[in-house]
N, C-alpha and C positions, 0 to 999 in steps of 0.2 A: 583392590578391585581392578581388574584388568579390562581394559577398553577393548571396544567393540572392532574389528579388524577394517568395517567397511566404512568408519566414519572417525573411528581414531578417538571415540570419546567413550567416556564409562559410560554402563550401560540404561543408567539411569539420565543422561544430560542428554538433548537435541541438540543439533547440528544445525544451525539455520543458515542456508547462502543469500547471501544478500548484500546490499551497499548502503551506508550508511543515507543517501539522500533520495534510493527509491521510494517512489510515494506510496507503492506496496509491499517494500520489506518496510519500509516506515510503518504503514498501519500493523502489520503484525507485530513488531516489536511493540507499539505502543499498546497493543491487546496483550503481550506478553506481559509487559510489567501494571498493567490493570489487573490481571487476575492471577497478580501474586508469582510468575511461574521463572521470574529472570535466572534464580538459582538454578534451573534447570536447561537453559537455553545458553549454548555458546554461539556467536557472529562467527564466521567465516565470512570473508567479502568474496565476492563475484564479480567476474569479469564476462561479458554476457561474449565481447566482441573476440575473447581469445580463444583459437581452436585448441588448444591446447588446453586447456580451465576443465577440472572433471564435471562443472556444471552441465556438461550437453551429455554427460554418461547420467547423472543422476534424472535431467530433467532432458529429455530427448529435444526439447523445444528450444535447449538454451536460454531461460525463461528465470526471472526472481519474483518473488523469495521460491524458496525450497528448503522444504524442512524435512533432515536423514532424522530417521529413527533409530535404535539401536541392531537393529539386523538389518538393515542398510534401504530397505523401506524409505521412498521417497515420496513425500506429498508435496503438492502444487497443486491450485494456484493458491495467493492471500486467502477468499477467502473459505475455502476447504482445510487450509492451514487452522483459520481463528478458529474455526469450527471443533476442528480436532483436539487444539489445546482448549479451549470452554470444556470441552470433553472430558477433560485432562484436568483440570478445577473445577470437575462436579459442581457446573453452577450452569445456570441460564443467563446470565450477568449483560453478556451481549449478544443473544442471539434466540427469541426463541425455541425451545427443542421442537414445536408440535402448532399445527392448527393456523388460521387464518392469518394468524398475526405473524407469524414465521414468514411467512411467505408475500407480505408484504415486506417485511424488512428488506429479506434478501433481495427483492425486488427492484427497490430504493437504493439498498447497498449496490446493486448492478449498473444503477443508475452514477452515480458517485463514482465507483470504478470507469466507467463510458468515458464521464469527464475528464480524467488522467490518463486515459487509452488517446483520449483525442489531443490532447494536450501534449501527448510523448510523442507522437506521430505528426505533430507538428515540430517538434525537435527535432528529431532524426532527419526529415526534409531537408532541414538547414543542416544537418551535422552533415551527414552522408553524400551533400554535394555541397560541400564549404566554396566554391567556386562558383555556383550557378550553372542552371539558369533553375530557378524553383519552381515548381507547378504550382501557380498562383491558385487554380481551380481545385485541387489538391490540398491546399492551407484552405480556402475557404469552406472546402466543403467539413474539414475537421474544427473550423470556428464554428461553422455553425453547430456543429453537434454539443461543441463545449458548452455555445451560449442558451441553446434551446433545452439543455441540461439544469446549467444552472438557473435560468428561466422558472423550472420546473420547482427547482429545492426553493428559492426566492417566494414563491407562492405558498408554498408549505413546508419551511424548516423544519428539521427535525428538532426535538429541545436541545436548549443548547448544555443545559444540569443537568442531560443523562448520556454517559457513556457507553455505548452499545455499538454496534458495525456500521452504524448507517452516518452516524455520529463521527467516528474516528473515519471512515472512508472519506464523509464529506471536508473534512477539516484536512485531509493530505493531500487531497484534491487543490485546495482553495490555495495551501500553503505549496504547490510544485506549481501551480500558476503564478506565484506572489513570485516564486525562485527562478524558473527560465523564464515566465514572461513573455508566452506565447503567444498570450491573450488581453489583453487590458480589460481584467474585471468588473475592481472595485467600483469607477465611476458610474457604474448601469447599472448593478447591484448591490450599492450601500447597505440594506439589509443584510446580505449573505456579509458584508465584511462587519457589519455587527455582530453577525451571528460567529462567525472568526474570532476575535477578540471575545467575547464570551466564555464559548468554549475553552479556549485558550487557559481564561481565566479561570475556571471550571477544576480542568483536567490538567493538573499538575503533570501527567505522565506526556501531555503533548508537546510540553517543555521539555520534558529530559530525550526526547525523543530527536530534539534538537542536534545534527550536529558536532560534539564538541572543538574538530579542529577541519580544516579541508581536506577532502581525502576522493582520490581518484571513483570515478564515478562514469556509468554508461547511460544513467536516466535524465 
């Protein structure tokens, strides 16, 4: 079977750009091996920060994850990704296809994502001027979004025994907080860190999802 020229893979296998500790190539990997599809997806890691990395050709945004197709067809962002592989496993499994409920998900799922938007953007602050002086006004205003976020989930968790998008987004969220530590969660939302360990316990794929050894990383 002869690979595809634009992504170097047969033409049945995706291409996914990512790093092993994005809290958004994490959720998708971890919806990849939910719904059965890892024999189908190879990791390529990403470098968001290299001008040279063909990620700013496939993803104009220089942006992860990004999943190449076999005719070189690039999807972005996570969750237009989970979407398309659900798609791809003729299953509704995490995502609604239709109707009211869909669109709360995604909703919720946006919410989740917000959390890790604000939490990355408080990283970058510190990484991007490692010397100071930081815009104090700047980290507070993306604290508050993380905490009036998880505020929100705290009030009404998703269950923690069903795997779906809102589910896996909120638990990469919780776990890229637990990892840089941008945010001091747990002590003002105990619940959300029960609802963590839970899940955790749950969804074996949020383990393997873990991981295995340290590896260069832009998130």
């Amino acid at each position: 079977m002869n690979g595809d020229p634009h992504t170097g893979a047969p033409p049945d296998i995706y291409v996914l750009r990512a790093t092993l500790t994005s809290p958004y190539g994490r959720k998708v990997r971890i919806a990849v091996d939910v719904l059965g599809l890892a024999d189908r997806i190879r990791l390529v890691p990403a470098d968001t920060l290299d001008a040279g990395d063909s990620l700013r050709q496939q993803n104009p945004l220089g942006k992860m994850p990004c999943l190449l197709l076999a005719d070189g067809t690039a999807l972005y962002d996570s969750r237009v990704i989970v979407e398309f592989l659900q798609e791809q496993a003729g299953t509704e499994r995490l995502l609604p296809a239709r109707g009211e409920a869909r669109y709360r998900a995604l909703t919720r799922a946006a919410l989740a994502d917000g959390i890790a938007d604000a939490a990355l953007l408080m990283v970058y602050e510190r990484r991007f001027r490692p010397d100071g002086p930081w815009s104090e006004r700047w980290l507070d205003h993306q604290r508050g979004k993380v905490r009036r976020g998880l505020a929100a989930f705290a009030e009404a968790p998703p269950d923690p025994l069903r795997t779906d998008l809102v589910s896996i987004g909120l638990a990469c969220a919780l776990a890229y907080l637990d990892w840089r530590q941008p945010v001091s969660w747990r002590p003002d939302f105990p619940a959300l860190a029960g609802w963590l360990d839970a899940f955790a316990a749950h969804e074996p794929a949020f383990g393997r999802s873990f991981p295995s050894e340290p590896t260069p990383t832009r998130s």
